[in-house]
C-alpha positions as YAML, in Angstrom:
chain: A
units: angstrom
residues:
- id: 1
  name: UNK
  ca: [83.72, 97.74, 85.55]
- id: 2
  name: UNK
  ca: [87.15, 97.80, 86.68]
- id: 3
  name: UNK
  ca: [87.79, 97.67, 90.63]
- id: 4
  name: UNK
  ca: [91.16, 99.12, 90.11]
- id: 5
  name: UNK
  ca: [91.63, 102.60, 92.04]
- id: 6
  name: UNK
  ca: [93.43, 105.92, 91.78]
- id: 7
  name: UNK
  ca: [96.03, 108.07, 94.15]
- id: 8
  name: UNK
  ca: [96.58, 111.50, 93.70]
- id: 9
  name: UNK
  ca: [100.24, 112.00, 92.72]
- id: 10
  name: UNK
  ca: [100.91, 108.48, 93.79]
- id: 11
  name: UNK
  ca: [101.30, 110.11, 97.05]
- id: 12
  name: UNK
  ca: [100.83, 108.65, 100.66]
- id: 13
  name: UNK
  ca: [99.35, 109.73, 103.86]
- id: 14
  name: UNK
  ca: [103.18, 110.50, 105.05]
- id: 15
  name: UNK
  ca: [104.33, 112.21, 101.95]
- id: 16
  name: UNK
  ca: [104.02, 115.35, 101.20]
- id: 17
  name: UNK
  ca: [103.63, 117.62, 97.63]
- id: 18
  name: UNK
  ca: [107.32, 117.82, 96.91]
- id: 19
  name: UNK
  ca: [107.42, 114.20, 97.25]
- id: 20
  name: UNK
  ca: [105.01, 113.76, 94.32]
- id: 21
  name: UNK
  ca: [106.70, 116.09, 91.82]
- id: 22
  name: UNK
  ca: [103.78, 118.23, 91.65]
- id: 23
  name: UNK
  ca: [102.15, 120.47, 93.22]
- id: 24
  name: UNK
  ca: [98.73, 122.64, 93.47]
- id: 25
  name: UNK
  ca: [100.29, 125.47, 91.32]
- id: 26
  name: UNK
  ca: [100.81, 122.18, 88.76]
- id: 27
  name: UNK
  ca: [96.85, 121.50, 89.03]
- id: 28
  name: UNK
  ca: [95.93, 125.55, 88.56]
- id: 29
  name: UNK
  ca: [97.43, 124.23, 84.75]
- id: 30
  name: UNK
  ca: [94.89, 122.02, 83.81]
- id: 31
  name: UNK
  ca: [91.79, 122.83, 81.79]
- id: 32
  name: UNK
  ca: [88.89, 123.29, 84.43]
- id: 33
  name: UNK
  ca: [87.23, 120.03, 84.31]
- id: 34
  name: UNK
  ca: [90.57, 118.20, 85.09]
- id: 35
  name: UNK
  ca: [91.73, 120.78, 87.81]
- id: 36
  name: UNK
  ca: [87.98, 120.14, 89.76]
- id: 37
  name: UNK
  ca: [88.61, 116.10, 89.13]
- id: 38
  name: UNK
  ca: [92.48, 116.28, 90.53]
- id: 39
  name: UNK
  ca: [91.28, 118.59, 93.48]
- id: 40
  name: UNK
  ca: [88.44, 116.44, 93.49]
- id: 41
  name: UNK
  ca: [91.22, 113.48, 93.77]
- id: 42
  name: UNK
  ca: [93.15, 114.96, 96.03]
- id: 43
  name: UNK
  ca: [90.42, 115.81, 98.60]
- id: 44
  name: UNK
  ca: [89.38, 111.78, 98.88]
- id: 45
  name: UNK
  ca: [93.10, 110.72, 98.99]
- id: 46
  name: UNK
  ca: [91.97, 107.29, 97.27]
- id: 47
  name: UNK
  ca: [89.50, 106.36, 94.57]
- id: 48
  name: UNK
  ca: [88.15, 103.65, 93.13]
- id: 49
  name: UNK
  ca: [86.93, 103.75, 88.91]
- id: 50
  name: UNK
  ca: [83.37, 103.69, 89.62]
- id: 51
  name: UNK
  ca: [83.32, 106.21, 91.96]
- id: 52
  name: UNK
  ca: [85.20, 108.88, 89.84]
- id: 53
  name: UNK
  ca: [82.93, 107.70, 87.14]
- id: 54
  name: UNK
  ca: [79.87, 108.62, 89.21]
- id: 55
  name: UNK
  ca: [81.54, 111.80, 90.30]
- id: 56
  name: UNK
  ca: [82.37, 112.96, 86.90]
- id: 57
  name: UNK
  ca: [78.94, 111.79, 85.71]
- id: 58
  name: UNK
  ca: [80.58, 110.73, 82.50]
- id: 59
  name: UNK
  ca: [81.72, 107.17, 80.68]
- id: 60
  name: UNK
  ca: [83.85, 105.05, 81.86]
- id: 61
  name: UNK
  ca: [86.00, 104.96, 78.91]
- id: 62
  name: UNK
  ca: [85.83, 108.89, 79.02]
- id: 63
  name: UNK
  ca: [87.04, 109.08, 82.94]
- id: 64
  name: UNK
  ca: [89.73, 106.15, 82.03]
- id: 65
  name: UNK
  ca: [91.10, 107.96, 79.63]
- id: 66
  name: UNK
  ca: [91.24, 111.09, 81.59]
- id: 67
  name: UNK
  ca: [92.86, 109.49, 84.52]
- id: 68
  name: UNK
  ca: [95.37, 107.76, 81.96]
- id: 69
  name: UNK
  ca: [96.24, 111.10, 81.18]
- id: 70
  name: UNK
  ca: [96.79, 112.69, 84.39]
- id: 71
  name: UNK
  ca: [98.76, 109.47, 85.33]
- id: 72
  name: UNK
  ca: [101.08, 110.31, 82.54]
- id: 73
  name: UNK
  ca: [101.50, 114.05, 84.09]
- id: 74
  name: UNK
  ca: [101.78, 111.97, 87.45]
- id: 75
  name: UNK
  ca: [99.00, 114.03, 89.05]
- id: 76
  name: UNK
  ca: [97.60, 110.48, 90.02]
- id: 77
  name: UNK
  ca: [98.90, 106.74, 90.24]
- id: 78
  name: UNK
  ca: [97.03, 103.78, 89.52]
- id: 79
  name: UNK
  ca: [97.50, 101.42, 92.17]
- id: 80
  name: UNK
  ca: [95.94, 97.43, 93.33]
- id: 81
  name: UNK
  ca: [93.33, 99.32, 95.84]
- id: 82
  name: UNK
  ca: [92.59, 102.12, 93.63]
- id: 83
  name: UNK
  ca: [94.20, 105.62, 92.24]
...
């Protein structure tokens, strides 16, 4: 299992929304599954794979690709320490 982990927005403790591009009215246009997984995101400021696997309670190729996605809306940011 990969150790990399996931940001919301790419954002950092010192940014704020505009900073990101996006904002909560953004995530209010994602199916419901991916707004609950971005607010989700958002809420633990920095994830690692396994633990939004075990959150989403789905398989790891599943959550990848679903964080792949939302990377390419830049709702989150893959980084070294996580997303």
């Amino acid at each position: 299992m990969s150790t990399k982990q996931f940001n919301p927005s790419g954002a950092r403790d010192e940014e704020n929304e505009s900073d990101s591009g996006r904002s909560m009215a953004d995530v209010l246009t994602l199916p419901d599954s991916e707004q609950r997984f971005v607010t989700w995101l958002i809420r633990q400021k920095q994830v690692s794979l396994s633990e939004a696997v075990a959150y989403m309670n789905q398989e790891e190729e599943v959550v990848c690709n679903m964080l792949n996605s939302l990377s390419n809306l830049r709702f989150c940011t893959a980084t070294e320490r996580g997303w």
